[in-house]
C-alpha positions as CSV (number, residue, x, y, z in Angstrom):
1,X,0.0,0.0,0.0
2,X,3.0,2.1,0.7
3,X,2.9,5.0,3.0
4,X,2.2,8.0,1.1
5,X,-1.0,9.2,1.7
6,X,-2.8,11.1,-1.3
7,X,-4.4,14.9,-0.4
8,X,-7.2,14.7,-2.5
9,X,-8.5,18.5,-2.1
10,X,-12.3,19.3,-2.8
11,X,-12.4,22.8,-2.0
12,X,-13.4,24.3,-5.4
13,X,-16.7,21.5,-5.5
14,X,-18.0,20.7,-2.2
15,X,-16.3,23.5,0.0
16,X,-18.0,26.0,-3.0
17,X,-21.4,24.0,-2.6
18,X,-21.2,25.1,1.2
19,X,-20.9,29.4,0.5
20,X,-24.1,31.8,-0.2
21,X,-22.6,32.5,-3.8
22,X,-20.1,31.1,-6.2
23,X,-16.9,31.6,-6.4
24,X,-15.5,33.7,-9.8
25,X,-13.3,32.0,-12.5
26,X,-10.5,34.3,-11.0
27,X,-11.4,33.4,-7.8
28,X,-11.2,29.5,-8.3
29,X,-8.2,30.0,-10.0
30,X,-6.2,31.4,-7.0
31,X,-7.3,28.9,-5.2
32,X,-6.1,26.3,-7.2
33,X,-2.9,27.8,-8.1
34,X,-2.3,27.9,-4.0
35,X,-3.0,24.7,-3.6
36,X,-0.8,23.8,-6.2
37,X,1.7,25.6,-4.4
38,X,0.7,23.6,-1.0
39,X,1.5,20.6,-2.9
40,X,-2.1,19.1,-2.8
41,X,-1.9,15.9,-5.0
42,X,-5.2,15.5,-6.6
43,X,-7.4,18.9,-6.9
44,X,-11.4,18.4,-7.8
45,X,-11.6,21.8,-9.7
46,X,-15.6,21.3,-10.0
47,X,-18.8,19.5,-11.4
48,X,-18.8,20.8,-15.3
49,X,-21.8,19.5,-16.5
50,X,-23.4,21.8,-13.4
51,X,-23.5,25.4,-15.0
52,X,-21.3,26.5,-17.8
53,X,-19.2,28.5,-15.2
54,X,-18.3,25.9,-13.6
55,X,-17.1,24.0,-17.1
56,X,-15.3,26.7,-17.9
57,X,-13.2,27.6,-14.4
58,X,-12.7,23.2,-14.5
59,X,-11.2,24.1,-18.3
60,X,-9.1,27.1,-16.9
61,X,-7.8,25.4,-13.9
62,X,-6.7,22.3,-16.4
63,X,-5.1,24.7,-19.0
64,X,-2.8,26.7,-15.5
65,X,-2.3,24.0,-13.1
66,X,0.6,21.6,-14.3
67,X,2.0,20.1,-11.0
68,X,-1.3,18.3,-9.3
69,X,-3.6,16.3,-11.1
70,X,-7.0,17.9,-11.9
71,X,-10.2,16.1,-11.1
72,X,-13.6,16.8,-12.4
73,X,-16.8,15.4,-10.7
74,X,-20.0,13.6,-13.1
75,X,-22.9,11.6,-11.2
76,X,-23.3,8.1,-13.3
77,X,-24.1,9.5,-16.7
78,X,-23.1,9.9,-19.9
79,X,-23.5,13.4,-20.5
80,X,-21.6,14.3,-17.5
81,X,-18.9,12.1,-17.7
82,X,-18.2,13.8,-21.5
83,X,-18.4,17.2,-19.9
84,X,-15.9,16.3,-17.4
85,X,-13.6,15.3,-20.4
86,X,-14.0,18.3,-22.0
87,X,-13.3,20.4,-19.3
88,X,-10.3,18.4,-18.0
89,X,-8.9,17.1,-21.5
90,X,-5.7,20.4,-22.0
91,X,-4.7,19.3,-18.4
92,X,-1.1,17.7,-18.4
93,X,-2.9,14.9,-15.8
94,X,-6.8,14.2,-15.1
95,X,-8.8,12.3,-13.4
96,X,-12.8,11.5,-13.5
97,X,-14.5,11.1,-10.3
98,X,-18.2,9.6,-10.8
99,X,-20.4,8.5,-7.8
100,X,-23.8,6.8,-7.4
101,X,-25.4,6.4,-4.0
102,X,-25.6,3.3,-2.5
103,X,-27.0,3.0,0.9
104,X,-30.6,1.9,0.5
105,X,-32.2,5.0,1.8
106,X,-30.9,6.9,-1.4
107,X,-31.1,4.0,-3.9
108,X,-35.0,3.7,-2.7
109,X,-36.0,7.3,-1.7
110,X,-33.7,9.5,-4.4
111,X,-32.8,7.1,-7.2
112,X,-36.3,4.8,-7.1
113,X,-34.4,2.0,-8.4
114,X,-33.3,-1.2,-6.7
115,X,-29.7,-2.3,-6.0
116,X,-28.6,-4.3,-9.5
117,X,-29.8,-1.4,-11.6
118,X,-27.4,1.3,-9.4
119,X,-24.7,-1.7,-9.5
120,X,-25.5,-2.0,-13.6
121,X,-25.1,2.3,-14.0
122,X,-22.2,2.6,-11.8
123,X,-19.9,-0.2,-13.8
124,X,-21.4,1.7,-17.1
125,X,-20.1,5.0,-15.8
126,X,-17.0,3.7,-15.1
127,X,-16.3,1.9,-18.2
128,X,-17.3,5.2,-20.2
129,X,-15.0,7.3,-17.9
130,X,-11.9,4.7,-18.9
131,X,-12.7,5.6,-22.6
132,X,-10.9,9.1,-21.8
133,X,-8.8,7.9,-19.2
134,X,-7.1,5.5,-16.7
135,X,-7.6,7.6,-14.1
136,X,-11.1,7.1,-12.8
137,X,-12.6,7.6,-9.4
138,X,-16.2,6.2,-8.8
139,X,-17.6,6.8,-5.0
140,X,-20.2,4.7,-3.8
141,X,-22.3,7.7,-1.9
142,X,-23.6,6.9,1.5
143,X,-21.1,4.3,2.1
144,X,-21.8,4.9,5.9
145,X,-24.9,3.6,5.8
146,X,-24.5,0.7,2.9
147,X,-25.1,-2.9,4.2
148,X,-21.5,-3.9,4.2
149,X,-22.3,-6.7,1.6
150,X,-23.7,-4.8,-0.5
151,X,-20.8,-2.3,-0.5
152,X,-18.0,-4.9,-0.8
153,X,-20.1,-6.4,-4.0
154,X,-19.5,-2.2,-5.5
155,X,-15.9,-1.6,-4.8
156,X,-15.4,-5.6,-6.3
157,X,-17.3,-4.9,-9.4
158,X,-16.5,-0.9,-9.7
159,X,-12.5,-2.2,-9.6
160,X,-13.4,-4.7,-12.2
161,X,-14.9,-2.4,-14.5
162,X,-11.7,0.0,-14.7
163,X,-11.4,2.0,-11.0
164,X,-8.2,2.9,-10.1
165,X,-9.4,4.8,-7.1
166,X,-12.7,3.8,-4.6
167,X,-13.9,6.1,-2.3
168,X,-15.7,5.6,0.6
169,X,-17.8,8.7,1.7
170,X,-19.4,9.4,5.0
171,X,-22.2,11.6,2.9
172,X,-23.5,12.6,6.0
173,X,-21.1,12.1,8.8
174,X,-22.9,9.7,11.1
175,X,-20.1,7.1,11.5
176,X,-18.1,6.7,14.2
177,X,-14.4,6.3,14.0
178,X,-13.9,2.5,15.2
179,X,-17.4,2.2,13.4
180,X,-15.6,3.6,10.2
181,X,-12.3,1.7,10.7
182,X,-14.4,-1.7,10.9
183,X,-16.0,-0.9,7.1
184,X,-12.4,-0.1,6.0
185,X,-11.2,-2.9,7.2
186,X,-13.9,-5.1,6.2
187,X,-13.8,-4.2,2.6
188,X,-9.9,-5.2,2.7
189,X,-10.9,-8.5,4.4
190,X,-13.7,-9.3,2.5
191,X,-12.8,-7.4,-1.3
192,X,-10.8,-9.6,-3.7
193,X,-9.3,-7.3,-6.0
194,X,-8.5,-4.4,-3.1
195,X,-5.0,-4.0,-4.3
196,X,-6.0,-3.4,-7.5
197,X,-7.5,0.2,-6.4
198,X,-6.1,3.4,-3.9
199,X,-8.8,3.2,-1.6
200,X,-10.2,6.9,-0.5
201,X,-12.4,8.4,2.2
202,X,-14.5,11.1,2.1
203,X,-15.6,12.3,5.6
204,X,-18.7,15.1,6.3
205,X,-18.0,16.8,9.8
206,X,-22.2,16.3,11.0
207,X,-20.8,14.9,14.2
208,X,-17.1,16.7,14.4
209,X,-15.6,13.6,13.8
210,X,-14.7,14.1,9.9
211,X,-10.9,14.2,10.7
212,X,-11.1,11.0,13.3
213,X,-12.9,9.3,11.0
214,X,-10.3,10.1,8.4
215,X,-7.5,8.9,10.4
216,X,-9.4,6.2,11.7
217,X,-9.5,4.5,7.9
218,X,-5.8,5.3,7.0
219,X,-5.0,3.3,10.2
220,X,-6.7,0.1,8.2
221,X,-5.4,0.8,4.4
222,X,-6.6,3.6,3.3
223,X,-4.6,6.1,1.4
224,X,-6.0,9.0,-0.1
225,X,-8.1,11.3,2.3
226,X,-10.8,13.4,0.5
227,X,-10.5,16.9,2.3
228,X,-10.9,21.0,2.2
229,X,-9.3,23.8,3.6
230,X,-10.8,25.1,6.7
231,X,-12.7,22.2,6.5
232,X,-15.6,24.1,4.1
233,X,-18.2,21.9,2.8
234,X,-22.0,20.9,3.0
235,X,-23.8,21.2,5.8
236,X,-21.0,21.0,8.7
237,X,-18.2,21.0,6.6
238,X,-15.9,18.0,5.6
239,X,-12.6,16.9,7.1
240,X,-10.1,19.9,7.1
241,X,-7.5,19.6,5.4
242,X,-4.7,20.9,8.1
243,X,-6.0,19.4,10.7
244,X,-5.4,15.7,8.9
245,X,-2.1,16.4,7.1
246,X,-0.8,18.0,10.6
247,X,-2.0,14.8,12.9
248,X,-0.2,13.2,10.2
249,X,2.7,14.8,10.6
250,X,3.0,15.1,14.1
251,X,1.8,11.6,14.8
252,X,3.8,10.1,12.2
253,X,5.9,7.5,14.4
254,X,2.2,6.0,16.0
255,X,0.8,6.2,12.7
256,X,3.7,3.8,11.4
257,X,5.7,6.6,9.1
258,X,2.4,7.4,7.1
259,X,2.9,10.6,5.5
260,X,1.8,13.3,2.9
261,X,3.8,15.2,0.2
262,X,1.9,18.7,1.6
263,X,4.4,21.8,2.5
264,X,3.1,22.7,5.5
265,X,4.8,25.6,5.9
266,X,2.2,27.1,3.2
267,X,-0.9,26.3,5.6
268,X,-1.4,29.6,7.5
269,X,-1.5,31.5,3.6
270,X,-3.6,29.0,2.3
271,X,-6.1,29.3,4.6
272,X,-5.9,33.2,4.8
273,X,-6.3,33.3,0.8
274,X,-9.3,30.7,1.1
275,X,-11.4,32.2,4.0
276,X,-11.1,35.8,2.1
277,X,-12.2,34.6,-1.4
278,X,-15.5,32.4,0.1
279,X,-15.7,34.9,2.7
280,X,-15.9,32.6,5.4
281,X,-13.5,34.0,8.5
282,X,-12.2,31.3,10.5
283,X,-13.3,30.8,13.9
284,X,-10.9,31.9,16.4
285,X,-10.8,28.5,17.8
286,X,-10.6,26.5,14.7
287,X,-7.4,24.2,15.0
288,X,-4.3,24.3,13.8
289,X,-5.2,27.8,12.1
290,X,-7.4,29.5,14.0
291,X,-6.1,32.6,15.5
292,X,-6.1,31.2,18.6
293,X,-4.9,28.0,18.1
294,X,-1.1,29.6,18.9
295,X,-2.4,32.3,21.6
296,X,-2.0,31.9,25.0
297,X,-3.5,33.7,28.0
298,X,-3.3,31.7,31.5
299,X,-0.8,32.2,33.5
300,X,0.1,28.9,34.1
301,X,-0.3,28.5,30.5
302,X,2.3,31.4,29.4
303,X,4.7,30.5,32.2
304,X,5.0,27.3,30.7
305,X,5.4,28.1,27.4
306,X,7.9,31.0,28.2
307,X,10.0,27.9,29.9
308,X,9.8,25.7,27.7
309,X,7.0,25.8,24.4
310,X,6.6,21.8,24.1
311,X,4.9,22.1,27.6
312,X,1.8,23.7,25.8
313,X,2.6,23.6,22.2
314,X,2.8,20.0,20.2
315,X,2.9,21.7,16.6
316,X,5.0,25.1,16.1
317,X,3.2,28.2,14.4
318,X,6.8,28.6,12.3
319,X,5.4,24.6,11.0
320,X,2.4,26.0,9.3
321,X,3.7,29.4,8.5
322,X,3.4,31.8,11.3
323,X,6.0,33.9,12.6
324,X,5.4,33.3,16.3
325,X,3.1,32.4,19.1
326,X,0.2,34.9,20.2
327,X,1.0,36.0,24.4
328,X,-2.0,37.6,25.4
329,X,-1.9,39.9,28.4
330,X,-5.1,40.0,30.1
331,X,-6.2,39.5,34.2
332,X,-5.4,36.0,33.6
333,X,-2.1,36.5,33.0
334,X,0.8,35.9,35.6
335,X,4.3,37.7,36.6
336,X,6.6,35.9,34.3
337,X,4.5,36.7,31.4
338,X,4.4,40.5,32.3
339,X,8.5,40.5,33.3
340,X,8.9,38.5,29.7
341,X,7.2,41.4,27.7
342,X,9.6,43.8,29.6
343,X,12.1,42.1,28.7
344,X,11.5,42.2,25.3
345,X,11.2,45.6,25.5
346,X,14.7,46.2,26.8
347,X,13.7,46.5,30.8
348,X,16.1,45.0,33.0
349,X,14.2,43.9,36.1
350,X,16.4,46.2,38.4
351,X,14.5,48.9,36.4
352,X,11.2,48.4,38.2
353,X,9.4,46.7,40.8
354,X,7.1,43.8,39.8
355,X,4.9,43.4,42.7
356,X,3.7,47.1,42.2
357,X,3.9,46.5,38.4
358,X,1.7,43.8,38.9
359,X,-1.4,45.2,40.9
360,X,-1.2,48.3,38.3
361,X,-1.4,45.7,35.3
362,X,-4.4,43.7,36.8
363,X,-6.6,47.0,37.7
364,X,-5.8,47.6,33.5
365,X,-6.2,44.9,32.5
366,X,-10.0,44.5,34.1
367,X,-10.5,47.8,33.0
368,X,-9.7,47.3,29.5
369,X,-9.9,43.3,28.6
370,X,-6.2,43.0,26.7
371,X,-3.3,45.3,27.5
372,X,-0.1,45.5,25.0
373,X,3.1,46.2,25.5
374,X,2.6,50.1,25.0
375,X,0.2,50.0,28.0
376,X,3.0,48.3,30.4
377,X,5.9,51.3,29.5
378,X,2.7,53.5,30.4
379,X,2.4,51.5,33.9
380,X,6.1,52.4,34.3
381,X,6.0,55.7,33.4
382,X,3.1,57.5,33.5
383,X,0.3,57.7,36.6
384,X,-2.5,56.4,34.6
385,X,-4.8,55.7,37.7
386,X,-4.9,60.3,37.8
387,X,-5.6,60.0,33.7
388,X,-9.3,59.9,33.5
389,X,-9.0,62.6,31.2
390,X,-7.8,61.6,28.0
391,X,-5.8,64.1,25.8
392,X,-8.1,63.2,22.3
393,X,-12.3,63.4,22.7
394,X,-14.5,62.9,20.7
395,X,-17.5,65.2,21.1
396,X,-19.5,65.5,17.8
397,X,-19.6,63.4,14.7
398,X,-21.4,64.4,11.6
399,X,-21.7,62.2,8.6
400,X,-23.2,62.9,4.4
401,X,-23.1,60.0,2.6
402,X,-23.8,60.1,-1.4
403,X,-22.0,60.7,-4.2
404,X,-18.9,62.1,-2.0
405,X,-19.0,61.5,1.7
406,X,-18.1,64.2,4.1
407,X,-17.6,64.1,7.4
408,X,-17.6,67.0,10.2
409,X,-16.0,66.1,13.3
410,X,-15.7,68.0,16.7
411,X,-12.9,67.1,19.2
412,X,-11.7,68.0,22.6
413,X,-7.9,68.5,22.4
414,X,-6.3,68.6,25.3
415,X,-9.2,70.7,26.8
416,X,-9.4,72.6,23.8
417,X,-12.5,72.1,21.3
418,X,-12.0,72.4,17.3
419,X,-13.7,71.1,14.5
420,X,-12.5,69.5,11.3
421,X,-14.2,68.5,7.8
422,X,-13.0,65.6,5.1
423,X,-14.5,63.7,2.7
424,X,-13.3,60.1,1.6
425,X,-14.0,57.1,-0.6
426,X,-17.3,56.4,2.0
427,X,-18.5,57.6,5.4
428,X,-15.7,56.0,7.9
429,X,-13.0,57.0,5.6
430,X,-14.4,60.6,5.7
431,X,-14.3,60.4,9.3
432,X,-11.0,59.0,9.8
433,X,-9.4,61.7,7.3
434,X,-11.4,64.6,9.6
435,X,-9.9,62.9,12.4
436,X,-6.3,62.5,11.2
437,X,-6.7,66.8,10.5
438,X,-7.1,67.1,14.3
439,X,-4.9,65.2,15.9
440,X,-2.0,65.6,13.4
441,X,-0.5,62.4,13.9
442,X,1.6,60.3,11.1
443,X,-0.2,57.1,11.4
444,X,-1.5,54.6,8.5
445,X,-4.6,52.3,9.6
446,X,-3.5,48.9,9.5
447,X,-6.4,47.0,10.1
448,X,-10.5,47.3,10.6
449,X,-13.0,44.7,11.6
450,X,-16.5,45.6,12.4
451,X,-18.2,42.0,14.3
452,X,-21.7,42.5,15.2
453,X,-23.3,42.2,19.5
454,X,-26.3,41.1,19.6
455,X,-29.2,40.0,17.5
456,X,-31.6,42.4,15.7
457,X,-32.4,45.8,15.4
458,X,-31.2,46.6,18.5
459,X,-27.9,44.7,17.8
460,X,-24.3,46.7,18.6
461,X,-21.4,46.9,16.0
462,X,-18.0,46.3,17.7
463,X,-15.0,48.2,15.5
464,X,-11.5,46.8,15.9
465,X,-8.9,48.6,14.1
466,X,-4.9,48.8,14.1
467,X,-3.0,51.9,13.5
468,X,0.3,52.2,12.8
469,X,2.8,54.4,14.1
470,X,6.5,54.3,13.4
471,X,6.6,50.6,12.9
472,X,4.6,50.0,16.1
473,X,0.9,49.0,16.1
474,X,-2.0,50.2,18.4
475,X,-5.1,49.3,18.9
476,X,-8.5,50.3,19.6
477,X,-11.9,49.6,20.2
478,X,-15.6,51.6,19.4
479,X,-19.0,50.0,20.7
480,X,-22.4,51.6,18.9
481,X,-26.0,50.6,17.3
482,X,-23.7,52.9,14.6
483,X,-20.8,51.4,13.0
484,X,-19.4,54.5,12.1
485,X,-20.0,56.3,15.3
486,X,-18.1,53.1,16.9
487,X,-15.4,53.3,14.2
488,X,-14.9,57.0,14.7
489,X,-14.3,55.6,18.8
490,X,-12.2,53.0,18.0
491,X,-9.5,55.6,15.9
492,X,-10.2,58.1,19.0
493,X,-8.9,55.1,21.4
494,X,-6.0,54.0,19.0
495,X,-5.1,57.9,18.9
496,X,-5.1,58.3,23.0
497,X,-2.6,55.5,23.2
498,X,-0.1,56.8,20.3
499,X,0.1,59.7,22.1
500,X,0.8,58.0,25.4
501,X,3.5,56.6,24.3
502,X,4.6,59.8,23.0
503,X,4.9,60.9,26.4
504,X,6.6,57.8,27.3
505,X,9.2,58.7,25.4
506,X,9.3,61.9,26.5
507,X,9.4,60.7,30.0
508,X,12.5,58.5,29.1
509,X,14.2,61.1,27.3
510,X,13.3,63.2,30.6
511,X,15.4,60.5,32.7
């Protein structure tokens, strides 16, 4: 069997069939091109005969890819199967991947046919598929729920009829993973020609247990796993495709030296690119690239890390692509994190006392939910418990929208009340240039997120944004049933801290 196992990537077919609208030709393109570039073995480009955009992207991605072989979908039928040539034939390797369902459920309530006419279409379909090529996939849909009989009489005739590949879905993710492993295992026990054919498995993530279940049939002979990135897909998604090839990879001594031909070090970008083209942000605890899935914020947690990273960390970000591990400083944060972060910062711990330091940081941090590293020079040198008053405020906000947007903004500075006018490419734009006019500061806006609070009407738009400020970023936060009222507080709050630290350095320069 050997102990490669084949990435069979289905992000362009069933991670598409999971967004509100369809991806571009350009779009689909990008995304194939990067997976090319992750080293993705076998990539299902789409379903042709579905809609003439999707023939031509499958066409496209044929003619541009040259380094992974290009897959096209077809149910048992004629006409699709010769639309998938079409669209595939320019492509320097391609394979055709036909399916027929065959659990009873679908066979009698979808297909209204009995067993030996589904067995009689699928070795047609195959047979017509080997007229174009060698390379032919046929999945027996519903394999989950097929009478194991009935399925080891498909796989024997589908390999007979020309099959170089069988795959084994989990349509609808109701398996469990020894459940899984024992129909894997049974069709090698029980299936005469098996070595004939690269068996495959195709799991849905109904139950979260796509990626188990994955594993699960690898560990009994499988060797291609049918996956996506971010693990996109009907319903609740199918296996992801990082969180396989990285078990893989950091299992790979209990696994028995199973590996994949992925670079790994092109995850993080990969999933970036993918989650901004379907518009479909990652959750923050998603594994392996979530933006969590590096962060750390207990004390006990960072402590451990900051001694040693394998106590907490059994992948590193640098592995998948990112630079470094996320510290979070928040109240649940200990000393060694906050004397860490100073040290960074080029404190010597002579310089201050960490007991005081530390009651000053947790009264902040409560106050304010995450303090950076600006906010702990501020601890050391400023008196921020006698700053209530904040140098910037934001008193008045007036917004046009139309043709050009304008914005008129009123501002306390330092006391001092002065108005200020812009217009920009929309409303929050305007209102950040009218802004930037006040405060005179030389700082570029680095990043913007608006995530709503609440349900409704009566529902809150949270503004995130990033600014930065010779080389150094700082954040900020605006909370308002207006998201440009909250953005206009979120560049007020960034705009507060860069001029704190202004005064930090002041204060150094003072000492």
């Amino acid at each position: 069997m050997g102990d490669k196992i084949i990435i069979f990537d289905t992000t362009l077919r069933d991670g598409e069939q999971a967004l509100q609208q369809s991806l571009s030709l350009n779009q689909k393109l990008q995304i194939a091109l990067a997976l090319e570039n992750l080293g993705v073995d076998v990539i299902e480009a789409g379903f042709p005969v579905s809609s003439p955009g999707d023939f031509e992207s499958v066409s496209t991605i044929a003619q541009r890819v040259k380094n992974s072989t290009i897959c096209a979908l077809s149910r048992a039928l004629d006409r699709d199967i010769d639309a998938c040539y079409e669209a595939l034939k320019s492509a320097p390797r391609f394979r055709i991947h036909t399916f027929i369902a065959t659990s009873a459920l679908h066979i009698e309530s979808k297909l209204k046919k009995d067993f030996d006419e589904v067995l009689a279409m699928a070795e047609r379909a195959i047979k017509r598929a080997r007229n174009y090529t060698d390379d032919v996939e046929f999945s027996c849909e519903d394999a989950g729920r097929t009478p194991l009989d009935r399925l080891c009489l498909m796989v024997e005739r589908a390999i007979a009829a020309g099959a170089s590949t069988i795959n084994i879905p989990d349509t609808v993710g109701y398996t469990l993973p020894f459940e899984f492993a024992s129909i894997i295992k049974g069709l090698f026990d029980r299936v005469p020609n098996i070595d004939k054919a690269v068996i495959s498995v195709h799991c849905h993530n109904d139950l979260g247990l796509a990626a188990g279940n994955s594993l699960s049939a690898i560990m009994q002979g499988a060797r291609q796993i049918e996956c996506t990135i971010n693990g996109l897909g009907e319903r609740a998604g199918n296996c992801a495709l990082e969180e396989v090839v990285m078990a893989i990879k950091t299992r790979r001594e209990l696994l028995g030296g199973l590996h994949t031909d992925i670079r790994c070090e092109n995850i993080y970008k990969t999933s970036k690119l993918v989650a901004s083209l379907c518009n479909e942000p990652v959750p923050s605890h998603k594994a392996i690239v979530g933006s969590n899935a590096f962060s750390h914020s207990s004390g006990i947690h960072q402590d451990g890390v900051l001694k040693n990273r394998s106590t907490y960390e059994i992948i590193t970000p640098q592995s998948i692509g990112i630079k470094e591990n996320r510290m979070l400083m928040t109240a649940r944060s200990g000393r060694a994190m906050i004397r860490s972060c100073l040290e960074n910062l080029g404190y010597e711990a002579q310089n201050y006392d960490l007991e005081t330091l530390y009651g000053q940081f947790l009264k902040l941090a409560d106050k304010k939910g995450q303090v950076y590293d600006y906010d702990l020079e501020a601890l050391l040198f400023l008196n921020l418990d006698g700053e209530a008053k904040l140098y910037f405020e934001l008193e008045n906000l007036t917004v046009v929208s139309g043709t050009l947007p304008t914005a008129s903004v009123k501002m306390k500075i330092n006391g001092i009340s002065q108005c200020e006018s812009s217009t920009g490419n929309g409303p929050i734009e305007a209102a950040f240039n009218a802004m930037m006019r006040l405060v005179k500061l030389e700082c570029s806006l680095v990043h913007y997120t608006i995530s709503a609070k609440g349900l409704g009407v009566d529902a809150q738009g949270q503004v995130d944004v990033g600014m930065d400020f010779r080389g150094r970023i700082f954040h900020g936060r605006g909370l308002s049933t207006d998201v440009i009222e909250a953005s206009a507080q979120a560049f007020n709050a960034a705009f507060n801290d860069i001029y704190r630290s202004l005064r930090v350095e002041q204060s150094k320069e003072g000492r």
